[in-house]
C-alpha positions as CSV (number, residue, x, y, z in Angstrom):
1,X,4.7,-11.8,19.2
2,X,7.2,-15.1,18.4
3,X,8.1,-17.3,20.9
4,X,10.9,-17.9,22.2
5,X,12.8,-20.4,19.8
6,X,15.0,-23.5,20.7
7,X,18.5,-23.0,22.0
8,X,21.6,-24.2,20.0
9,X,24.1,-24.2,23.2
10,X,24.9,-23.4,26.3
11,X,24.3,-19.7,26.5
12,X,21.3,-19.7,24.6
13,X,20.2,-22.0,26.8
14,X,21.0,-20.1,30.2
15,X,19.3,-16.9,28.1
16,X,16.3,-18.5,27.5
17,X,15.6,-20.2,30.3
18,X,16.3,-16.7,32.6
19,X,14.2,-14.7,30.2
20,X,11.3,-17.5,30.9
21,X,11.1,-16.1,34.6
22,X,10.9,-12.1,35.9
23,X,14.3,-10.4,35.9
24,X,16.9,-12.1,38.2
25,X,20.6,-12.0,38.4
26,X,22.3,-13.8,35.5
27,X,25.4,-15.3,35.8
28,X,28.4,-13.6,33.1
29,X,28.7,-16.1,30.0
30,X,32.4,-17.2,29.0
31,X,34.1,-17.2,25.6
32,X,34.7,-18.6,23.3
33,X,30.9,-19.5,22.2
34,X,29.6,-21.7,19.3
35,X,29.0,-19.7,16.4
36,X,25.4,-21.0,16.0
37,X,24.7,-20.6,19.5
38,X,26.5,-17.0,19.8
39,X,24.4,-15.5,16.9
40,X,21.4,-17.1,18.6
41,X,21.4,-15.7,22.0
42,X,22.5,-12.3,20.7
43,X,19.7,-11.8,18.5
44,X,17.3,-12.8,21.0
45,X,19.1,-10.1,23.4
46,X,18.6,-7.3,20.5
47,X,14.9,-8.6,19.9
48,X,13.9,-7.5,23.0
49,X,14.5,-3.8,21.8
50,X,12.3,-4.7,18.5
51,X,8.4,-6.9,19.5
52,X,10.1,-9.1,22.0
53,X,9.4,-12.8,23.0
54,X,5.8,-14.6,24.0
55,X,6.3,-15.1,27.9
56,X,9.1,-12.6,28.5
57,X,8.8,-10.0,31.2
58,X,9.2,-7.2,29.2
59,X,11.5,-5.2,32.0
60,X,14.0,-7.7,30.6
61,X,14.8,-4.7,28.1
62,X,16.7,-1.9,29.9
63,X,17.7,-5.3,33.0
64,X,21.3,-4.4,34.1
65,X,22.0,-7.9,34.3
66,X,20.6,-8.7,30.7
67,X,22.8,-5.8,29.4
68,X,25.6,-7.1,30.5
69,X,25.2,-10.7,29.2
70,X,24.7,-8.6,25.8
71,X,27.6,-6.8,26.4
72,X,30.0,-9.8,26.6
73,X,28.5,-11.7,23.3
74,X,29.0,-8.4,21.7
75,X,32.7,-8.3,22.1
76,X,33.0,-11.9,20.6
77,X,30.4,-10.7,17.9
78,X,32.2,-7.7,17.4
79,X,35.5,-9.3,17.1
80,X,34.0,-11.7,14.3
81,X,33.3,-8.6,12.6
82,X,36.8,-7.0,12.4
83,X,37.7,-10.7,11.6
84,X,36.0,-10.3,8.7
85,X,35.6,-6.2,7.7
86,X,38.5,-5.3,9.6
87,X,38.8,-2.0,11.5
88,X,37.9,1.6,10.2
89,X,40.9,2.9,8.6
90,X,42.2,6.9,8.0
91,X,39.0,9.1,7.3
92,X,38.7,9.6,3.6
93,X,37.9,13.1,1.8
94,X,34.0,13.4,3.0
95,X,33.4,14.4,-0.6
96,X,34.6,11.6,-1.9
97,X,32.5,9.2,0.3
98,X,30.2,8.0,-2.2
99,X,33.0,7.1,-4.6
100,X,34.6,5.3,-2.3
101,X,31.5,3.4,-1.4
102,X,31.2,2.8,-4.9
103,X,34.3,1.5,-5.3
104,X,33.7,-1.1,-2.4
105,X,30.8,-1.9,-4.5
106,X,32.9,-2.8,-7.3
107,X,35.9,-4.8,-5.1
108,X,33.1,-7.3,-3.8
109,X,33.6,-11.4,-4.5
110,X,30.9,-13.4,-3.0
111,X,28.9,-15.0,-4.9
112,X,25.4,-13.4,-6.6
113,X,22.6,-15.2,-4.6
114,X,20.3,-12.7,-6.8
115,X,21.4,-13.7,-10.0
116,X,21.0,-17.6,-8.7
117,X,17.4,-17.1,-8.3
118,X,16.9,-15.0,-11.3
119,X,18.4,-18.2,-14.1
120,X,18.5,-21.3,-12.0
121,X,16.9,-21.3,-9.0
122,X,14.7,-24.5,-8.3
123,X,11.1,-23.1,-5.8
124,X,12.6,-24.5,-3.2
125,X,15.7,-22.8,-3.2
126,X,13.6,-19.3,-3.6
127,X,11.6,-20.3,-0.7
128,X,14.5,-20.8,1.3
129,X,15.8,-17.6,0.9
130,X,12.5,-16.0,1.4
131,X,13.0,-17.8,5.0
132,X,16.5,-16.9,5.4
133,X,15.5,-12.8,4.2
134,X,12.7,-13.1,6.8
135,X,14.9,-12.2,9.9
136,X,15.3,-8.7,8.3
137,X,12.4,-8.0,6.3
138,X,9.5,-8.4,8.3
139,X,10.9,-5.8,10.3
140,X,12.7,-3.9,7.7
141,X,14.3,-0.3,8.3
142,X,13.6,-0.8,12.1
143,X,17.3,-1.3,12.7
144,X,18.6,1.5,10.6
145,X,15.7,4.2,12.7
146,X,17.9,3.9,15.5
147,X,20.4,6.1,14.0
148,X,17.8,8.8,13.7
149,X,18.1,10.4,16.8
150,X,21.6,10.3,16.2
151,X,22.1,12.5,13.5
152,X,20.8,16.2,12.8
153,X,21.2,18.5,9.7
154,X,21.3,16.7,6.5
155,X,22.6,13.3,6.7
156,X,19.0,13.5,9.3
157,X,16.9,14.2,6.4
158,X,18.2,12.1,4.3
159,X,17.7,9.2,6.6
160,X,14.4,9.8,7.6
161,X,13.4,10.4,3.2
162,X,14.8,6.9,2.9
163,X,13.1,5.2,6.1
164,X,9.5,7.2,5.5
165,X,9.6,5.3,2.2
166,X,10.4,2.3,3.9
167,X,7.3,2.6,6.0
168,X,4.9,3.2,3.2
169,X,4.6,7.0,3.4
170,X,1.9,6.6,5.8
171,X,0.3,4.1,4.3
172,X,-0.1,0.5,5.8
173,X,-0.3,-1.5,2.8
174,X,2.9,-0.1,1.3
175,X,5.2,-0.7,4.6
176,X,7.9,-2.7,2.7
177,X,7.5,-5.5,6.1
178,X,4.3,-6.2,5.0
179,X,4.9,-6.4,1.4
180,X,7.6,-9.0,2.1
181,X,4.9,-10.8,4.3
182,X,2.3,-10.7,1.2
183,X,4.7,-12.4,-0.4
184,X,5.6,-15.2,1.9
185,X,1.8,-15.8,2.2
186,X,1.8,-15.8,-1.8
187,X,4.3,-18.7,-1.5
188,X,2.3,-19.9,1.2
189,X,5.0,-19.7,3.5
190,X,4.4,-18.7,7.1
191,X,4.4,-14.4,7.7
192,X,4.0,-14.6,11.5
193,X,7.1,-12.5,12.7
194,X,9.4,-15.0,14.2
195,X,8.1,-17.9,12.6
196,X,11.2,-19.6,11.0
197,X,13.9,-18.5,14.0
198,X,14.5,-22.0,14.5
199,X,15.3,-22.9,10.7
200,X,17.6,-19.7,10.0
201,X,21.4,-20.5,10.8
202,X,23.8,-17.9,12.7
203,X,25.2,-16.9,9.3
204,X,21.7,-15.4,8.4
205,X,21.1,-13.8,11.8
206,X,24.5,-12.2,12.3
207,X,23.5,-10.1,9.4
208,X,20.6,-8.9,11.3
209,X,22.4,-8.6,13.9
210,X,25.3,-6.2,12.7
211,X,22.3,-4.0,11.8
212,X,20.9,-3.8,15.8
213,X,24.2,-3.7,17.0
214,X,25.5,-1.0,15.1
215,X,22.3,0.8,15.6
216,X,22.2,0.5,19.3
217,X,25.4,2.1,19.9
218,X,25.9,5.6,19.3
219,X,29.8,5.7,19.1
220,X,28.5,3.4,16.1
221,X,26.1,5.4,14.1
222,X,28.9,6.1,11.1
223,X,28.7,2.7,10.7
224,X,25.2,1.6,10.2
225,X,24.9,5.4,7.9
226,X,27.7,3.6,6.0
227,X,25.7,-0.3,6.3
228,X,22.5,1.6,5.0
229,X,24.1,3.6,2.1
230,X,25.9,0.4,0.9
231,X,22.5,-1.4,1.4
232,X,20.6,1.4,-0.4
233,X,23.2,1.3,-3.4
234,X,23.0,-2.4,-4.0
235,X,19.8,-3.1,-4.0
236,X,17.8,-2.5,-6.7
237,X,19.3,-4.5,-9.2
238,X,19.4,-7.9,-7.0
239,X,15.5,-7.3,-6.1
240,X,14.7,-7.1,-10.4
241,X,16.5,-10.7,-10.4
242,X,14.7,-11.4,-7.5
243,X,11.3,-10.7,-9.2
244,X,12.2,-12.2,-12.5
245,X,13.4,-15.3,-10.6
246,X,9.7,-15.5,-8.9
247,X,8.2,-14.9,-12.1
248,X,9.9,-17.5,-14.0
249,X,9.1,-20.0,-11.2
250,X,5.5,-19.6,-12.3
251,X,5.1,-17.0,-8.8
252,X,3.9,-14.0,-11.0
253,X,0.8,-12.5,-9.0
254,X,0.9,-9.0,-7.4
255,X,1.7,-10.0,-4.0
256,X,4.1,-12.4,-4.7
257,X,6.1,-9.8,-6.4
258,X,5.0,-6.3,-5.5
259,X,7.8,-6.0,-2.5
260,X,10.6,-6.3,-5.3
261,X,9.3,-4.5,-8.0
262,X,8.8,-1.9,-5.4
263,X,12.6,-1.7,-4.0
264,X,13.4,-1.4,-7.5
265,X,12.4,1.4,-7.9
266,X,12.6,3.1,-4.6
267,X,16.3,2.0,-3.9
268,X,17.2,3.4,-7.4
269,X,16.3,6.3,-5.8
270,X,17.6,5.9,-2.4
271,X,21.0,5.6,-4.2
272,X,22.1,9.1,-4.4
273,X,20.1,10.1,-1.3
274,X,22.1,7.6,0.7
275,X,25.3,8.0,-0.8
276,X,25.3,11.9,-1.1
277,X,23.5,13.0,1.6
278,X,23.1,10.7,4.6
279,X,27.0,8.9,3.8
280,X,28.3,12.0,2.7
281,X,26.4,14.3,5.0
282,X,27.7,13.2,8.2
283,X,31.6,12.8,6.9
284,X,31.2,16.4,5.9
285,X,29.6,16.9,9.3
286,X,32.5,15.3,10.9
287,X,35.2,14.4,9.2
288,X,36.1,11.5,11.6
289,X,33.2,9.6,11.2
290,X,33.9,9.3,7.7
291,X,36.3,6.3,8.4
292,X,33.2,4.7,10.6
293,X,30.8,4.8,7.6
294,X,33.1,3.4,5.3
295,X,34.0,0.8,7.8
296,X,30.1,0.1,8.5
297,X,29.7,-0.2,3.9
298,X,32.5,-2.7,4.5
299,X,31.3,-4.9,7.4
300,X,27.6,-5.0,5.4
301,X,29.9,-6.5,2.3
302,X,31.9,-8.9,4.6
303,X,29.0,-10.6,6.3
304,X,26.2,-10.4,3.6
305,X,29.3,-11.8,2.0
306,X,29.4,-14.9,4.3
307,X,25.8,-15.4,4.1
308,X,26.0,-15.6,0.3
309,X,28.5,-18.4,0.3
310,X,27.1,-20.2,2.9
311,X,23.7,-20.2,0.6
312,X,25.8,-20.8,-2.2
313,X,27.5,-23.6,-1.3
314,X,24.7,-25.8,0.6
315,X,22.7,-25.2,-2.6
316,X,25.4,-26.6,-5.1
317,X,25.9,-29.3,-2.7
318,X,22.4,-30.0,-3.1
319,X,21.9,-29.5,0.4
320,X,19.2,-27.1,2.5
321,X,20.8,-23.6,3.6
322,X,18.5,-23.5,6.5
323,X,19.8,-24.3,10.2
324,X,20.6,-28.3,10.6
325,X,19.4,-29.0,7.0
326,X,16.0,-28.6,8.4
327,X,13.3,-29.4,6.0
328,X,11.2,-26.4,4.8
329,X,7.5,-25.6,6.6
330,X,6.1,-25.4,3.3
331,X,6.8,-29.2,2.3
């Protein structure tokens, strides 16, 4: 269980310090909020749904009060995202879902962070990202299991086919968290879950947090079946960069390298499964929510989008990507 980490402002601050003591009334926070320290205290809030936080009460969870601090940084949060993804639009054909996913695919401009790592990347830019990618993937799919209660019929069996491979099939040493962790260790990076919150920036932990908060609300489960299928669909190529990046850096063994070799493989397969059934199986379902899932592709593309140029740009600057140009653990 992680500890809580250092605030970055004033609501962070009043979070923290609250969640350090048994539930007790917590005063509203105001907008406008620090980008840094809204991302922050937002995915601390979410985190207590997922292992939650050294010294925390855990009746902090379900805490009236609590959810309503959430609910006021998710209105900022939420209109960063239409700031960036815009709102859903008319509901498209549902058979026609998956090309229009596809066609997102094709329509997106930030810059490739996979093909980076794959031709130039120095170690510690790899490590770096394995820091940054560690807010997701040591509890990957966790966010996206929300939705399974959700759903029913097909676009339900598709999920749960996607996330049962996520989770190793049953068996422990194949749960694609843990994989990533094998890795960081190979790296010799810290695996502790929650290790590196201080170091990752709000640009990195908005994109986990799109996932939790899409996943948490019902009226917004086309949207994290539309973040998933876009997720599923781009993401075996970048991980075969990813690997061949490792393995020209010298970082060849089997647990530096298993978790991407294995998301090759089993997001090429995910691809139609998400696309077809899960993206396409709940448009077909209900037409309306066909607009949500194509909304949630695009929100994915918009702040993964972010994250990438942030990265992109600190890196070419020849600067760290991490939060305050912190210096990496491993050094």
């Amino acid at each position: 269980m992680a500890s809580l980490p250092q605030p970055r402002g004033p609501v962070s601050e009043a979070l923290f310090a609250a969640l350090r003591q048994s539930p007790t009334p917590l005063a509203l926070p105001e907008a406008p909020f620090a980008f840094e320290d809204l991302q922050l205290a937002l995915y601390c809030c979410y985190e207590l749904h997922y292992r939650g936080f050294e010294g925390v009460d855990d009746a902090w969870e379900w805490d009236p009060g609590l959810l309503a601090f959430r609910a006021v940084l998710e209105r900022e949060f939420e209109a960063d995202v239409h700031e960036l993804a815009g709102t859903p639009g008319e509901p498209p054909e549902p058979d026609r879902i998956d090309v229009e996913i596809r066609e997102l695919m094709q329509s997106d401009d930030a810059p490739s962070v996979s093909t980076f790592i794959e031709r130039e990347a120095t170690r510690e830019h790899v490590l770096e990202f394995l820091i940054h990618r560690s807010a997701y993937q040591l509890k990957e799919a966790d966010p996206h299991s929300w939705a399974i209660p959700r759903l029913h019929g097909v676009p339900k069996a598709a999920l749960v086919e996607i996330q049962a491979d996520e989770y190793g099939e049953g068996r422990p040493d194949q749960v694609h968290a843990q994989l990533f962790a094998r890795s960081m260790e190979a790296l010799e990076l810290d695996s502790t879950y929650g290790a590196y919150l201080d170091k990752i920036p709000g640009v990195t932990l908005a994109t986990v947090n799109l996932m939790s908060w899409m996943g948490l609300h019902r009226r917004r489960r086309g949207g994290i079946v539309g973040h998933l299928a876009l997720f599923e669909m781009t993401s075996s190529v970048p991980n075969r960069r990813y690997g061949s990046g490792l393995r020209r850096l010298g970082w060849d063994s089997e647990d530096a390298v298993a978790f991407f070799d294995v998301h090759v493989v089993a997001d090429a397969v995910h691809e139609s499964i998400a696309a077809v059934d899960l993206a396409g199986g709940l448009a077909r379902q209900d037409r309306r929510l066909g607009a949500d899932v194509l909304w949630g592709a695009r929100a994915l593309m918009a702040v993964d989008g972010r994250w990438a140029r942030h990265m992109m740009e600190r890196w070419e600057a020849g600067e760290s990507s991490l939060y305050d140009g912190g210096v990496l653990a491993a050094q």
